[in-house]
DSSP file (Angstrom, degrees, kcal/mol; ACC not computed):
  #  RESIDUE AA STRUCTURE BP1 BP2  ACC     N-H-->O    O-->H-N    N-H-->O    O-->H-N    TCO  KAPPA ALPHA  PHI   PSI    X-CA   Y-CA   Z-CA
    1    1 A X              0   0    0      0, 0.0     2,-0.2     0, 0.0     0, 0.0   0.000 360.0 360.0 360.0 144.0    3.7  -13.9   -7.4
    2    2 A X        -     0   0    0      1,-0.0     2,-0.2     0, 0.0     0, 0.0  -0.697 360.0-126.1-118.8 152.2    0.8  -12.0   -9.4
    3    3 A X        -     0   0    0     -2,-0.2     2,-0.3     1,-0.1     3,-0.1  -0.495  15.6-131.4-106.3 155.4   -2.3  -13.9  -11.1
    4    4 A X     >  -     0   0    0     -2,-0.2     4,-0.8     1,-0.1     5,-0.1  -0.421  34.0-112.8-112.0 158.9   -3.0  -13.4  -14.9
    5    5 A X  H >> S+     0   0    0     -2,-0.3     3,-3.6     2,-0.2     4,-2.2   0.994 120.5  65.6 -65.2 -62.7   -6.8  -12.6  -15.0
    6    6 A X  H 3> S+     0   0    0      1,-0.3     4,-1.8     2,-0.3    -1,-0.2   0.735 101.5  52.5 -25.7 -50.8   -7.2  -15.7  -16.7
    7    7 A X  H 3> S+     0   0    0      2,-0.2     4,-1.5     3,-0.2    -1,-0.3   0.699 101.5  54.3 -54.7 -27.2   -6.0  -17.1  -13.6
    8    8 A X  H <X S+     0   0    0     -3,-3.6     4,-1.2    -4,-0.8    -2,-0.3   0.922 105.5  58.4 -96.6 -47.9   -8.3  -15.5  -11.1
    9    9 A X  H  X S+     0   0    0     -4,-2.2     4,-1.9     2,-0.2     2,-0.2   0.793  98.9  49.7  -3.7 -75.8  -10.6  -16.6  -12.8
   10   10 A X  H >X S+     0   0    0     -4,-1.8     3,-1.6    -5,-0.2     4,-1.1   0.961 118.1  47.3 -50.6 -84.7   -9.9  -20.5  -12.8
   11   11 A X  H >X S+     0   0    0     -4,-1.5     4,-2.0     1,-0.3     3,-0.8   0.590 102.1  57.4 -58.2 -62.5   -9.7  -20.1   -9.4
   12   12 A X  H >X S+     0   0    0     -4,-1.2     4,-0.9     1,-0.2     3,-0.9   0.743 112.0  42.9  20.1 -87.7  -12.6  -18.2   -8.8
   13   13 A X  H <X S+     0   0    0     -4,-1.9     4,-1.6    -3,-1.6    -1,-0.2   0.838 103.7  70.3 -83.3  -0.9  -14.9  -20.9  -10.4
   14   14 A X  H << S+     0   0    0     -4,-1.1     5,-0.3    -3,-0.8    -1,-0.2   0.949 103.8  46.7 -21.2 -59.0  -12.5  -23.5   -8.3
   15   15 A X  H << S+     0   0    0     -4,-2.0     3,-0.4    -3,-0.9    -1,-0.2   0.604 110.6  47.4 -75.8 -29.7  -14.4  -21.9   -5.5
   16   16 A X  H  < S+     0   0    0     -4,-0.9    -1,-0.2    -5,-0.3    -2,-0.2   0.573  90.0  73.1 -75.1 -18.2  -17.6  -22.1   -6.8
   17   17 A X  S  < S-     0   0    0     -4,-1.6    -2,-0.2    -5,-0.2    -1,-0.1   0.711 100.6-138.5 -68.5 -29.1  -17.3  -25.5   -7.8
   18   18 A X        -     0   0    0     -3,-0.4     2,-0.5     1,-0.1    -3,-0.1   0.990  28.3-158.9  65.1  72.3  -17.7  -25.9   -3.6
   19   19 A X        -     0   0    0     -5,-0.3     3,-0.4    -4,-0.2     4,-0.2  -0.534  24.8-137.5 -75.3 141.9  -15.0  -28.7   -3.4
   20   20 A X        +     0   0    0     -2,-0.5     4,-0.5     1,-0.2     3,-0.4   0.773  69.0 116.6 -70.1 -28.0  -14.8  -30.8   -0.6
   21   21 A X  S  > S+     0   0    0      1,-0.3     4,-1.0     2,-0.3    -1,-0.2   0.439  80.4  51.8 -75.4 -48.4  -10.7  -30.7   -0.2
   22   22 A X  H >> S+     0   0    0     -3,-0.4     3,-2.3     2,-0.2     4,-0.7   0.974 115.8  44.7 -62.0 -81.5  -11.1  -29.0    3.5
   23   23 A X  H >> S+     0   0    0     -3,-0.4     4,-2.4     1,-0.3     3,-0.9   0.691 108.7  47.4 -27.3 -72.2  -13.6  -31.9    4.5
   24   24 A X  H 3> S+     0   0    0     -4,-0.5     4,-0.8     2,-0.3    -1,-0.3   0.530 105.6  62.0 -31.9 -25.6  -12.1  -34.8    3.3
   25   25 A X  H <X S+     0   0    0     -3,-2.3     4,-3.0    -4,-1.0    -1,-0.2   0.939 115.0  39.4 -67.9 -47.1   -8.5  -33.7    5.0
   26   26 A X  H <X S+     0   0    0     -3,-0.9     4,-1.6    -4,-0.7     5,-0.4   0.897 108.9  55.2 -59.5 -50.3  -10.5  -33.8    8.1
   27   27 A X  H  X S+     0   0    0     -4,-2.4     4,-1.4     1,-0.2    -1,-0.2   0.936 110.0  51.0 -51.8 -31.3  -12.4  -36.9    7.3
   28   28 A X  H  X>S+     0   0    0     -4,-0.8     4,-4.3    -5,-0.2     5,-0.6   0.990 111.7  48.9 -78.2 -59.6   -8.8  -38.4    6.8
   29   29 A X  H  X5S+     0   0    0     -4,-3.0     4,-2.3     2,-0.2    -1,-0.2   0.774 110.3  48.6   8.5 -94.7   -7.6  -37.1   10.3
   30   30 A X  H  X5S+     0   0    0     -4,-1.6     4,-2.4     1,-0.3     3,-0.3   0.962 121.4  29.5 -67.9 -82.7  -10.2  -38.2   12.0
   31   31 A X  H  X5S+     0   0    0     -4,-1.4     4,-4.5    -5,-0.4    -1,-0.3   0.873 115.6  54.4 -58.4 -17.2  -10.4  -41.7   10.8
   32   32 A X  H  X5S+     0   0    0     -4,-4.3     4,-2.6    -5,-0.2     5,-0.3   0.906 109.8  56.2 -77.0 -26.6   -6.6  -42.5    9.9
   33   33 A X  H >X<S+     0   0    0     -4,-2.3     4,-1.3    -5,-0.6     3,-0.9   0.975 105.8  49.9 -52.3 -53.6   -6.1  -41.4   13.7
   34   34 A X  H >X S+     0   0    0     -4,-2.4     3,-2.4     1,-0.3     4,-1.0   0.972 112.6  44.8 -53.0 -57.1   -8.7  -44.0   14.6
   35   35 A X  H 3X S+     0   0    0     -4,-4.5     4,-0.8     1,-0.2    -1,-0.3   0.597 106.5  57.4 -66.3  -1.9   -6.8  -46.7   12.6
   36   36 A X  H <X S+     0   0    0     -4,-2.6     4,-0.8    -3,-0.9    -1,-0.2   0.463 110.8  49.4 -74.1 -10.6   -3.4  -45.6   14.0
   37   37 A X  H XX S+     0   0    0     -3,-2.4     4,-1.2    -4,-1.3     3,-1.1   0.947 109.2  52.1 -76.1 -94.9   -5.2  -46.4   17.3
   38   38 A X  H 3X S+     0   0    0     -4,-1.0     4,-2.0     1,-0.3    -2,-0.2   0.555 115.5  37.8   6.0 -64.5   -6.2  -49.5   16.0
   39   39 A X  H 3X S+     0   0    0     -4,-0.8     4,-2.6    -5,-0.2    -1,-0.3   0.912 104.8  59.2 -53.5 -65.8   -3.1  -50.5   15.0
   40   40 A X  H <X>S+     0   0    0     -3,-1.1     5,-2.5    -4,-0.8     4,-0.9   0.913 118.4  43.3 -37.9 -63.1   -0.7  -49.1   17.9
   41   41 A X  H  <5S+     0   0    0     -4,-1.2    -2,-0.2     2,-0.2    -1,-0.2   0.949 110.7  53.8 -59.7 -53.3   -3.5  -51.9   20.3
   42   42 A X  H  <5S+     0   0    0     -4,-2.0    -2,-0.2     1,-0.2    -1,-0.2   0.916 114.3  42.1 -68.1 -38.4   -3.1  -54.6   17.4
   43   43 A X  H  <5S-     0   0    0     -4,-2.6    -1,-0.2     2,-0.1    -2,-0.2   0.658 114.1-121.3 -51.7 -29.0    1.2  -54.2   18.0
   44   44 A X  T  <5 +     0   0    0     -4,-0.9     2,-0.7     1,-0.3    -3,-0.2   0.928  61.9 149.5  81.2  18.6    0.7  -54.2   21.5
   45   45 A X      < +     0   0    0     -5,-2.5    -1,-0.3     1,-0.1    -2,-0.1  -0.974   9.1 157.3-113.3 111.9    2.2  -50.9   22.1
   46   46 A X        +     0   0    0     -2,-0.7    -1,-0.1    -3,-0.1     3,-0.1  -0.050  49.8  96.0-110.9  29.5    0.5  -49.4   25.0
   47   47 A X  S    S+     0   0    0      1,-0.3     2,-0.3     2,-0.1    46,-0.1   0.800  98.5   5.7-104.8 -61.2    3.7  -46.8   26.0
   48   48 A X        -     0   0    0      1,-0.1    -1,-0.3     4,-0.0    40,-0.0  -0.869  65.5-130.4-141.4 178.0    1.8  -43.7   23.8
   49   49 A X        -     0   0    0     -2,-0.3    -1,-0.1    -3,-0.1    -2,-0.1   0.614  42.9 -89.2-101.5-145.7   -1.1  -42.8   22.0
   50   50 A X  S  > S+     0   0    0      3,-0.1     4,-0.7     2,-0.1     5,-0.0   0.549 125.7  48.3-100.8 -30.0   -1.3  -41.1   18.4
   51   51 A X  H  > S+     0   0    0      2,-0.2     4,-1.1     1,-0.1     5,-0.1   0.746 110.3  49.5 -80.8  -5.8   -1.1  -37.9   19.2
   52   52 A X  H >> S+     0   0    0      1,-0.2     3,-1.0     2,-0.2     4,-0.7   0.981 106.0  62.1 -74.1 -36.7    1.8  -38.6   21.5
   53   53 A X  H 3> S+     0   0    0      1,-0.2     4,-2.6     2,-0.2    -1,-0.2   0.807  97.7  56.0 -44.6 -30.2    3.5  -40.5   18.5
   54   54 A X  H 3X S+     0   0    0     -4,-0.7     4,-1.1     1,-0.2    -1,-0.2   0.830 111.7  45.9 -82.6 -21.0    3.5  -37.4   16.5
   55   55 A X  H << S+     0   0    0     -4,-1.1    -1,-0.2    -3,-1.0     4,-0.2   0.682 110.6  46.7 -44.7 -41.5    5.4  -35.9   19.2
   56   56 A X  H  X S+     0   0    0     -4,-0.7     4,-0.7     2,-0.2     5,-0.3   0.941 111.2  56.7 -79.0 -36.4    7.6  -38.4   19.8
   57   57 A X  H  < S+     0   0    0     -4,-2.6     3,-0.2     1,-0.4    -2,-0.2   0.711 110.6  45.7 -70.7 -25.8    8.4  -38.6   15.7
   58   58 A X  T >X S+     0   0    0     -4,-1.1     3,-1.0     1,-0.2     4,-0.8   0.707 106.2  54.5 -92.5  -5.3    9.2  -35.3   15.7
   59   59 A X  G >4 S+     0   0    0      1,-0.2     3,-0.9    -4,-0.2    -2,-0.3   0.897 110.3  52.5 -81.5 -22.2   11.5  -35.3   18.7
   60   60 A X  G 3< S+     0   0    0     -4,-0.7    -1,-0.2     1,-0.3    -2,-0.2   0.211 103.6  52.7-119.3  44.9   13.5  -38.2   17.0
   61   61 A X  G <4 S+     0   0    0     -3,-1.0    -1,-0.3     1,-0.4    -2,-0.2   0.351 134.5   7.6-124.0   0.9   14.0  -36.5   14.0
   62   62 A X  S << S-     0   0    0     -3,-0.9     2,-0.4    -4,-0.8    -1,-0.4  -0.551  81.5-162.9-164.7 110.5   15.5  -33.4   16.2
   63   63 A X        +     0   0    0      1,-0.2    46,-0.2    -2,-0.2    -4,-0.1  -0.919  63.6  33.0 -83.5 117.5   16.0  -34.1   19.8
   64   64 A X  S    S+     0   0    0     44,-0.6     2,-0.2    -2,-0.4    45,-0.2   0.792  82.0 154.1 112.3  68.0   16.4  -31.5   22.7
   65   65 A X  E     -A  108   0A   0     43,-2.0    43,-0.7    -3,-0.2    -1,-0.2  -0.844  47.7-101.5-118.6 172.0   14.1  -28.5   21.2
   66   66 A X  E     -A  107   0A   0     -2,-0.2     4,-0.3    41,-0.2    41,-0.1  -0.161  36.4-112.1 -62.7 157.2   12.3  -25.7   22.6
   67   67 A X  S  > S+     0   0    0     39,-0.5     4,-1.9     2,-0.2    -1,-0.1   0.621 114.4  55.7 -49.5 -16.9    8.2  -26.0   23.0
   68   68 A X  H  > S+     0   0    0      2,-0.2     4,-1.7     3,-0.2     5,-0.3   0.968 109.6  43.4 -96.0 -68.3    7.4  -23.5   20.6
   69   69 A X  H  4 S+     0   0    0      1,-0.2    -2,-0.2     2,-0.2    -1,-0.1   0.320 114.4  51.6-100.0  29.8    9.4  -25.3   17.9
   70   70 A X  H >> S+     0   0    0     -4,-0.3     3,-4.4     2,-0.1     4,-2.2   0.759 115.5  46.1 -69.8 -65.3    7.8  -28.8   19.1
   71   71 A X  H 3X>S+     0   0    0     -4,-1.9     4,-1.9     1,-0.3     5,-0.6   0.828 112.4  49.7 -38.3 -68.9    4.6  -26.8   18.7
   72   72 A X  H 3<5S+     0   0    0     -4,-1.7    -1,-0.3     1,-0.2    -3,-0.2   0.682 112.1  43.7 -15.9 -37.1    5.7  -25.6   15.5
   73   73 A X  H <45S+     0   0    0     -3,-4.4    -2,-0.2    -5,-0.3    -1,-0.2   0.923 122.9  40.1-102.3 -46.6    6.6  -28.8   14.1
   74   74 A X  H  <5S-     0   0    0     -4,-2.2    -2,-0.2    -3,-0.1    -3,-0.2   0.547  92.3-137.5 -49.5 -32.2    3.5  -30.5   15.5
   75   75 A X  T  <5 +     0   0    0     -4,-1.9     2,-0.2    -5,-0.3    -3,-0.1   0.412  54.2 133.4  58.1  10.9    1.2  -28.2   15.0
   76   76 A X      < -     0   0    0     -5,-0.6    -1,-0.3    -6,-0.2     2,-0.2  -0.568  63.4 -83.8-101.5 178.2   -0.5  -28.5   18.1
   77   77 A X     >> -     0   0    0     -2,-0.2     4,-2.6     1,-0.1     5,-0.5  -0.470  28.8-126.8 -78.7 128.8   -1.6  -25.6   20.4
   78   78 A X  T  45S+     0   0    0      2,-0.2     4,-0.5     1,-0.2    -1,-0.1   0.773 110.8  43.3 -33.4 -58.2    0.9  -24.5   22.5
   79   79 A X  T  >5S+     0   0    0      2,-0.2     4,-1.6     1,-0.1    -1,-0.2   0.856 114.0  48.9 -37.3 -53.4   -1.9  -25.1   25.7
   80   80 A X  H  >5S+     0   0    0      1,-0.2     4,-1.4     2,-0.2    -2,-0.2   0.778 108.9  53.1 -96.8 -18.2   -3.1  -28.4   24.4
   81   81 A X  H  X5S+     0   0    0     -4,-2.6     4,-2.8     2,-0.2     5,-0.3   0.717  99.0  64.3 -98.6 -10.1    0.7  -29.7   24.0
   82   82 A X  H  ><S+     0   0    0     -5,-0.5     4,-1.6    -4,-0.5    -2,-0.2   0.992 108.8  43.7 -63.9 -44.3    1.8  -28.7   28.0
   83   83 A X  H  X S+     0   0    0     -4,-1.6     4,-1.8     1,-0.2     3,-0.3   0.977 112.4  47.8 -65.3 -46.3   -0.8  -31.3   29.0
   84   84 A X  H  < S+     0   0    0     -4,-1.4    -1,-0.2     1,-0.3     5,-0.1   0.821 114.7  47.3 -75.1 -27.1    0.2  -33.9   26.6
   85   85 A X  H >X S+     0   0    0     -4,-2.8     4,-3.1     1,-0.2     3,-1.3   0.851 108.4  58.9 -86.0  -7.7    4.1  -33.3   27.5
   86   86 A X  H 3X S+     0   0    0     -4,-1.6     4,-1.1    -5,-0.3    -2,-0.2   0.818 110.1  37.4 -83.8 -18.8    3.3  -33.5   31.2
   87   87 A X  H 3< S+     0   0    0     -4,-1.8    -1,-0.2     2,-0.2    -2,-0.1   0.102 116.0  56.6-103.1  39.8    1.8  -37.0   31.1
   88   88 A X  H X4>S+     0   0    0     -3,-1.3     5,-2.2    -5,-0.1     3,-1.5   0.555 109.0  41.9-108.9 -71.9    4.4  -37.9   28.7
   89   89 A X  H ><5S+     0   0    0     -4,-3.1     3,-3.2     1,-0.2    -2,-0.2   0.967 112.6  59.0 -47.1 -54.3    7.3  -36.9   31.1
   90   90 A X  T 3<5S+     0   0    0     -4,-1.1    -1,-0.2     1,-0.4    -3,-0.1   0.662 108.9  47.4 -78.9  -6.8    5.0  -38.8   34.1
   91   91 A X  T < 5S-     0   0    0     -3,-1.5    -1,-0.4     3,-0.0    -2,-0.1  -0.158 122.4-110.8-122.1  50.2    5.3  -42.0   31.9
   92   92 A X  T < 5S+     0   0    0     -3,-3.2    22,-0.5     1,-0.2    21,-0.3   0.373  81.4 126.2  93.7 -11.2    8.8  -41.7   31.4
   93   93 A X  S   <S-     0   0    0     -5,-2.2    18,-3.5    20,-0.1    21,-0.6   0.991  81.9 -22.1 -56.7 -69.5    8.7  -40.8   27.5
   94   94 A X  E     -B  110   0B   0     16,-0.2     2,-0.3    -9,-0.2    16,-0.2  -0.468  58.1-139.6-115.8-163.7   10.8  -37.4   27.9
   95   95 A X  E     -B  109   0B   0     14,-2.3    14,-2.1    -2,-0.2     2,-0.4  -0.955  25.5-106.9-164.1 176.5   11.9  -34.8   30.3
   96   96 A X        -     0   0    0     -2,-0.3     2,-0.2    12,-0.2    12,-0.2  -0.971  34.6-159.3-132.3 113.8   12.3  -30.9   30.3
   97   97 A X        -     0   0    0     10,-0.5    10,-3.4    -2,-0.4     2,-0.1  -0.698  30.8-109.7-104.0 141.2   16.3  -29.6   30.3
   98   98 A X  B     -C  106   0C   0      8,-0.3     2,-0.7    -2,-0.2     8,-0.2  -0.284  40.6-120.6 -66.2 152.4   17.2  -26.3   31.4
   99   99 A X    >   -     0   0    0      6,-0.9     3,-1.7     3,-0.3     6,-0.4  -0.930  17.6-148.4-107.5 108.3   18.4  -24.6   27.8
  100  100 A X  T 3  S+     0   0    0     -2,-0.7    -1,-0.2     1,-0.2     3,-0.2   0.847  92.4  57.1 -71.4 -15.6   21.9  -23.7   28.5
  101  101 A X  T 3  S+     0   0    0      1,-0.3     2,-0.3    -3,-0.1    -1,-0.2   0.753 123.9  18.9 -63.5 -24.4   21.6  -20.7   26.1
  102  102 A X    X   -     0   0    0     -3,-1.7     3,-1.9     3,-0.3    -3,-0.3  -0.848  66.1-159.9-153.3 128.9   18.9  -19.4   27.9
  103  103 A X  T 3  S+     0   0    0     -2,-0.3     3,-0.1     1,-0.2    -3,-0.1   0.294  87.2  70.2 -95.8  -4.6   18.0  -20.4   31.6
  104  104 A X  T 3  S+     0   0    0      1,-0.1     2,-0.3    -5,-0.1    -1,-0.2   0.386  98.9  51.4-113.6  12.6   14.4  -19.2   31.4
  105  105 A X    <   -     0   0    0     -3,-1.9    -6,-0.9    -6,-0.4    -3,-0.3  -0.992  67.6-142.7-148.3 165.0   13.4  -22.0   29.0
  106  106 A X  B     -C   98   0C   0     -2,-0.3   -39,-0.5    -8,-0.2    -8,-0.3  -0.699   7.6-134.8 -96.3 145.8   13.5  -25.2   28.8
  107  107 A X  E     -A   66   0A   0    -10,-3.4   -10,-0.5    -2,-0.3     2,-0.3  -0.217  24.1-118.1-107.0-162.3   14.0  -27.9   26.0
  108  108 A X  E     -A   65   0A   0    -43,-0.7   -43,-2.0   -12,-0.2   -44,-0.6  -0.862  34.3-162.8-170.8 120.5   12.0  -31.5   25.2
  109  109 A X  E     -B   95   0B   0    -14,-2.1   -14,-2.3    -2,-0.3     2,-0.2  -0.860  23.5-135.3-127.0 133.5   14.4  -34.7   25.6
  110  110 A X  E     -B   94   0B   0     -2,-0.3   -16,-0.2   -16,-0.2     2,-0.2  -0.680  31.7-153.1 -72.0 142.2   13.7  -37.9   24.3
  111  111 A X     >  -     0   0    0    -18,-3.5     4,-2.0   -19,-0.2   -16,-0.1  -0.605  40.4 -86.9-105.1-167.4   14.8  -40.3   27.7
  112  112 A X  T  4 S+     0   0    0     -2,-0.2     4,-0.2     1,-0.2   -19,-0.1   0.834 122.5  66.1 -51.0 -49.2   15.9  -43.7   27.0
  113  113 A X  T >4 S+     0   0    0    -21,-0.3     3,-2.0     1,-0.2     4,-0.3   0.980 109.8  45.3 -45.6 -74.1   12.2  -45.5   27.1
  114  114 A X  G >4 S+     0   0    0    -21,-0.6     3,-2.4   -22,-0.5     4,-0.3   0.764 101.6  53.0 -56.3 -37.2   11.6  -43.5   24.0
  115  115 A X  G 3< S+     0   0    0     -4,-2.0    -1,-0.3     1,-0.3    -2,-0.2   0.283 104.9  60.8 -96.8  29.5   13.9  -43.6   22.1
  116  116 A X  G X  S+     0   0    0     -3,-2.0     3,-0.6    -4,-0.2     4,-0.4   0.372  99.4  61.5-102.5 -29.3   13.6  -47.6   22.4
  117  117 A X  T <> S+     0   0    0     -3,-2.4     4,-5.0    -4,-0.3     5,-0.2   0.540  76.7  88.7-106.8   4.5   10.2  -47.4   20.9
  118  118 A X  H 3> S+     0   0    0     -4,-0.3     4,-1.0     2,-0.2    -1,-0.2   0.604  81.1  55.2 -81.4  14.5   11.0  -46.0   17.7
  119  119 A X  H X> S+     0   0    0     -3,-0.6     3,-2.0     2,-0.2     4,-1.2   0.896 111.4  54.2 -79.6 -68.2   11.6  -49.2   15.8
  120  120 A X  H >> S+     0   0    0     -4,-0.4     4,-2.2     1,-0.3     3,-1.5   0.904 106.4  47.7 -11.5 -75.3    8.0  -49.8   17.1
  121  121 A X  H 3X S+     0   0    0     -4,-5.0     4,-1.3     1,-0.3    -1,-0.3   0.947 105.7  61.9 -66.7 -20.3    6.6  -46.6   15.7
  122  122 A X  H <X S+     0   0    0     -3,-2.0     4,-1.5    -4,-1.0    -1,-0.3   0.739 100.8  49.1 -61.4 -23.0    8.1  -47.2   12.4
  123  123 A X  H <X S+     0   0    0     -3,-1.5     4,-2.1    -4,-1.2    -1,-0.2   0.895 112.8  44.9 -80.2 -33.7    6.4  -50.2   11.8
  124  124 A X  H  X S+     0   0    0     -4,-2.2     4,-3.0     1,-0.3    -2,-0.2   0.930 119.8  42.2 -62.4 -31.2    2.8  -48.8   12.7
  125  125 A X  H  X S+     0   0    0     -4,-1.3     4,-2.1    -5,-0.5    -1,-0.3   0.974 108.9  60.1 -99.3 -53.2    3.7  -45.6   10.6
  126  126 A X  H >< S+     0   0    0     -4,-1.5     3,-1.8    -5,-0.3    -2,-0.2   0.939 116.6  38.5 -52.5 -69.9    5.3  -48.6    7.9
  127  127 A X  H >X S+     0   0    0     -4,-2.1     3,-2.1     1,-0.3     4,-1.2   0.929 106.9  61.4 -36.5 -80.6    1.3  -49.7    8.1
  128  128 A X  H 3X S+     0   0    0     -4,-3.0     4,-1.3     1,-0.4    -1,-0.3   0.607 103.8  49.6 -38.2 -26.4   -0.2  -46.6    8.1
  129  129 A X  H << S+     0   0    0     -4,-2.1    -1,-0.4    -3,-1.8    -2,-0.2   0.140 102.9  54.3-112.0  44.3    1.2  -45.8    5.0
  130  130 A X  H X4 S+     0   0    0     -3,-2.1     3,-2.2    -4,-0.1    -2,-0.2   0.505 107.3  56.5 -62.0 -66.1    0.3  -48.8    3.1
  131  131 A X  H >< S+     0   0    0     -4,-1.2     3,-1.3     1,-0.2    -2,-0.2   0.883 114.8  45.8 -31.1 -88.7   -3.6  -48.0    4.3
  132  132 A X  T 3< S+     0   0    0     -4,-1.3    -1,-0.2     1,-0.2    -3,-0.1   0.452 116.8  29.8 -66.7   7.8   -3.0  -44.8    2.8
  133  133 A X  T <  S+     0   0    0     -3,-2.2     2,-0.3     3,-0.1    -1,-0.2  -0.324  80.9 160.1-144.1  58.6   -1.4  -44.8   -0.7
  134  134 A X  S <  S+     0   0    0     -3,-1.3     3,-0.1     1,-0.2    -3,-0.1  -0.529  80.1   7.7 -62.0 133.7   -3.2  -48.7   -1.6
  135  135 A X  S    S+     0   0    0     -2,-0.3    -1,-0.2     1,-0.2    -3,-0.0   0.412 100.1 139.0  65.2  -2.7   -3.1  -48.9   -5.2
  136  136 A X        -     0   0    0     -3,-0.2     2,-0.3     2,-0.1    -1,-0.2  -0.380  49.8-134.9 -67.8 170.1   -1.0  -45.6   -5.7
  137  137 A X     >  -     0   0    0     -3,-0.1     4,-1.4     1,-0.0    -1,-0.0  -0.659  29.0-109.0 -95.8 156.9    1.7  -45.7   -8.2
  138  138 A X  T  4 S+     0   0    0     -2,-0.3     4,-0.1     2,-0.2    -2,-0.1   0.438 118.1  52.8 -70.8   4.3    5.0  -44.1   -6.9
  139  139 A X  T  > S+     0   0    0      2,-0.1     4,-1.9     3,-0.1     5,-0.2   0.624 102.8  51.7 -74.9 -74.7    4.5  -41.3   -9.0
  140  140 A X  T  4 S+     0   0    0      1,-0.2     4,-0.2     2,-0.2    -2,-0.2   0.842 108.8  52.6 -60.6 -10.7    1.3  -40.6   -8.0
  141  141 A X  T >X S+     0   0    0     -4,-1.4     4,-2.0     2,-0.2     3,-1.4   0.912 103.5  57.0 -72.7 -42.2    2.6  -40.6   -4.2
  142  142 A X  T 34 S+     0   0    0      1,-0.2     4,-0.3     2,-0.2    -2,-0.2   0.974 114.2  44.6 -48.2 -56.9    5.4  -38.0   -5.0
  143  143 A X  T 3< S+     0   0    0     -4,-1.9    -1,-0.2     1,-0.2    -2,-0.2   0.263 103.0  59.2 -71.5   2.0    2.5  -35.8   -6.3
  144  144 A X  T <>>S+     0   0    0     -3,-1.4     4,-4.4    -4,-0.2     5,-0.5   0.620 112.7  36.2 -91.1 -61.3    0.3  -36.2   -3.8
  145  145 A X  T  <5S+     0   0    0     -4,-2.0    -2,-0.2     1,-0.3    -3,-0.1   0.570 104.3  69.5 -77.5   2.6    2.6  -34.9   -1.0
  146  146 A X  T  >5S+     0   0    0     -4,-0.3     4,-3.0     2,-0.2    -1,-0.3   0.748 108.4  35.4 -90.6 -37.3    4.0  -32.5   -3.1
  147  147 A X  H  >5S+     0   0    0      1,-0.2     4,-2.9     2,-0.2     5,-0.4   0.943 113.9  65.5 -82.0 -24.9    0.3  -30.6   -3.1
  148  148 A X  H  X5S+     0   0    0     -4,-4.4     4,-3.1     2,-0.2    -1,-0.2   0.935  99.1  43.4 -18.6 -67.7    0.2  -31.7    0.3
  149  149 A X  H  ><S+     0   0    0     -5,-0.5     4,-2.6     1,-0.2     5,-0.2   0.995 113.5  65.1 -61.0 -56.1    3.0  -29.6    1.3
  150  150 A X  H  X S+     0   0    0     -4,-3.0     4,-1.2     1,-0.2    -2,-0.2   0.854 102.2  34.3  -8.8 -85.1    1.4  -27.1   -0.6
  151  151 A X  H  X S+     0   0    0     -4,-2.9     4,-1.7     2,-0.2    -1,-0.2   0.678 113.4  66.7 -89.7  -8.5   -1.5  -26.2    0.6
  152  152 A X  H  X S+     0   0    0     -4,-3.1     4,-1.0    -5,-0.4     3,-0.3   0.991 107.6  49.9 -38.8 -70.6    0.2  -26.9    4.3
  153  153 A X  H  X S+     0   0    0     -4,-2.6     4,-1.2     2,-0.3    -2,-0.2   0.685 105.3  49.1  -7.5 -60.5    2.0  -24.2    3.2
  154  154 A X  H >< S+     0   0    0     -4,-1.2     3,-1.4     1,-0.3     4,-0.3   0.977 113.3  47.9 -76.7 -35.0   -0.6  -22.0    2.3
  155  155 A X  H 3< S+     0   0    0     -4,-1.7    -1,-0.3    -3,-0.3    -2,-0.3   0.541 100.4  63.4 -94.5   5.3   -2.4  -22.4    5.2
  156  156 A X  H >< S+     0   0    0     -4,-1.0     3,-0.6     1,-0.2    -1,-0.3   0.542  96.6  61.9 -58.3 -40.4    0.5  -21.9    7.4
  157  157 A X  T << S+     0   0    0     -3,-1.4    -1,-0.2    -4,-1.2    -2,-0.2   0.394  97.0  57.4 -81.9  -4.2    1.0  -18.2    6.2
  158  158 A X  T 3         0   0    0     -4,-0.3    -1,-0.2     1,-0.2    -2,-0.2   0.739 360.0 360.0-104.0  12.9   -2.2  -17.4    7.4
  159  159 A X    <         0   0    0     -3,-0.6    -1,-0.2    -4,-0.1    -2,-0.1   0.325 360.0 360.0 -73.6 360.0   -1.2  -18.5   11.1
């Protein structure tokens, strides 16, 4: 899609404007993480962490996939998610299946344990989004995650 000048422009002083947008995504991270911590202790779920939850959530919205397109779906580092599934697998959360289409990789299984604890992570996550869209309208949430996805998006192509 091609920009009108008029458009490169706007954007242009967009950029000058120095918007915070980068920062504040982080800021949100970093502290909703804490309070999904926070939360997960106040429930009484000591079985995984936050980052392991985002693991688990995407494995039980598609169970038995490769690493790459856990990694994919996660976003986490290919490196930094081998540690996380090997003390995942050593408390019983998943295991690693031969891929019968090809015998030189292996898939990421939810076992039984896990898939026990997702009523559990739906309530924290049921919390977790109240904390974050207090006082939105349901309009303005639709539109929130719509630019969301967006600039996911954009930054996704530069991967």
């Amino acid at each position: 899609m091609f920009m009108s000048q008029t458009e490169r422009i706007e954007l242009q002083e967009v950029f000058e404007m120095q918007t915070q947008a980068g920062f504040l995504i982080t800021q949100i991270k970093q502290i909703g993480g804490r309070v999904f911590e926070k939360i997960l202790q106040k429930e009484n779920i000591r079985e995984f962490n936050g980052a392991q939850g985002k693991i688990l959530y995407v494995l039980w919205q598609k169970d038995h996939i490769s690493i790459i397109e856990l990694s994919r779906q996660t976003g986490l580092a290919n490196t930094t998610l081998t540690s996380m599934l090997d003390r995942m697998e050593a408390a019983g959360l998943l295991q690693r299946l031969p891929d019968p289409k090809d015998r030189r990789k292996n898939l990421i299984a939810l076992t039984e344990k896990a898939a026990r604890l997702q009523e559990s992570y739906d309530k924290v996550s049921e919390k977790m989004h109240k904390v974050y869209f207090k006082d939105f309208s349901t309009e303005e949430i639709l539109v929130f995650e719509g630019y969301l996805r967006r600039v996911l998006a954009n930054v996704k192509e530069e991967l």
